[in-house]
TORKOL-4160 file (C-alpha; in steps of 0.2 Angstrom, whole numbers, padded with zeros to 4 digits, m for minus):
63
<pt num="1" X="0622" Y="0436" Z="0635"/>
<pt num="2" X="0604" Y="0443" Z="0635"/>
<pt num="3" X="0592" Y="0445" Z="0619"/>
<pt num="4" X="0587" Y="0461" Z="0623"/>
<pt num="5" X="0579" Y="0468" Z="0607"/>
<pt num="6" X="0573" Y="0485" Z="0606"/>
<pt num="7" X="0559" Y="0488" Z="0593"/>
<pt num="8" X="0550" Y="0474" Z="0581"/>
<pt num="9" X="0559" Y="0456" Z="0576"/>
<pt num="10" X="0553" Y="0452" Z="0558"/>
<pt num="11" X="0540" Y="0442" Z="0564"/>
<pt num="12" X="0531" Y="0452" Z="0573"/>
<pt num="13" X="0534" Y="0468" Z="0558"/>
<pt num="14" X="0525" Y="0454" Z="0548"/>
<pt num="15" X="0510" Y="0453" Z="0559"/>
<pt num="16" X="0508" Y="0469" Z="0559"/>
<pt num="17" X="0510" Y="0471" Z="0540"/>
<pt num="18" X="0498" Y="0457" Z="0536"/>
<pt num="19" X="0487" Y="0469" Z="0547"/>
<pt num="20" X="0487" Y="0486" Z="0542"/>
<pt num="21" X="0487" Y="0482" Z="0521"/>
<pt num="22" X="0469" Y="0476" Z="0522"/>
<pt num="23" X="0462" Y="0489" Z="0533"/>
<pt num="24" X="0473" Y="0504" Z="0523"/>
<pt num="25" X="0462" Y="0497" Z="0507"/>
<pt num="26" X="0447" Y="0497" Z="0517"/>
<pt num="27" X="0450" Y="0515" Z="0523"/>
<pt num="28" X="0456" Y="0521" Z="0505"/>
<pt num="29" X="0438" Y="0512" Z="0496"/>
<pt num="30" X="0425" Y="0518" Z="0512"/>
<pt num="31" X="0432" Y="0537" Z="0513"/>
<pt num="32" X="0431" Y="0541" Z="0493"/>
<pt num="33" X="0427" Y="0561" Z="0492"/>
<pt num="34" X="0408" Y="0564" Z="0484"/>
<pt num="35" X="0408" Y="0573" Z="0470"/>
<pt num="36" X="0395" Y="0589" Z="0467"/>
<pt num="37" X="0385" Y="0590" Z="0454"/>
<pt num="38" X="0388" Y="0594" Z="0434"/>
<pt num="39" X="0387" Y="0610" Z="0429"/>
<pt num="40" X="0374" Y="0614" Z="0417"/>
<pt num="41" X="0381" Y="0617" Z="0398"/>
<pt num="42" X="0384" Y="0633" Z="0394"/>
<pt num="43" X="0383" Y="0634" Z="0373"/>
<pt num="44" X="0391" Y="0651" Z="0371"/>
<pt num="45" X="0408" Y="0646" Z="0379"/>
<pt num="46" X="0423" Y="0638" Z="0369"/>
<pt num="47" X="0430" Y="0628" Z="0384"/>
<pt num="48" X="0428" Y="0612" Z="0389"/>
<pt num="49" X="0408" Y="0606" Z="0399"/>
<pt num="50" X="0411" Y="0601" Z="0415"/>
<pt num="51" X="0395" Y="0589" Z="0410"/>
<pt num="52" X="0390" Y="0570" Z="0415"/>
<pt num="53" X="0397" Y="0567" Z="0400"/>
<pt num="54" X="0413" Y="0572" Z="0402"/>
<pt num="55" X="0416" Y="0565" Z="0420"/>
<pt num="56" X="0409" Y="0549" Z="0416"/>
<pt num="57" X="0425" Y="0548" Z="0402"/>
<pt num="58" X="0436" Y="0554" Z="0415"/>
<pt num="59" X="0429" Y="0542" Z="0428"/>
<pt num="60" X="0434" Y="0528" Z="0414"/>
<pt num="61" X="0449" Y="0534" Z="0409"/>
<pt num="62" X="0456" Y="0533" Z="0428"/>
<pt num="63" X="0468" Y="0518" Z="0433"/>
């Protein structure tokens, strides 16, 4: 009888898992999208600001 495996054992899906976790959360912090300014407040409208204030609650209120 031959131990002809095709694909990964379990040992080596467990190297490559205890590899590509931290370098998924290293990808997922570096490529965070930048965010454009705030617009400025416009007093006349009823709507909600889209102001520093506001995405800073937002920001906060993010889990």
């Amino acid at each position: 009888m031959t131990d002809d495996t095709k694909g990964t054992n379990r040992r080596g899906f467990l190297k490559l898992a205890g590899t590509a976790a931290p370098a998924a959360i290293v990808a997922a912090t570096t490529a965070a999208p930048q965010s454009a300014a705030a617009s400025p407040v416009d007093l006349a409208s009823s709507t909600m600001q889209d102001t520093d204030h506001t995405r800073a609650y937002f920001d906060s209120a993010r889990f």
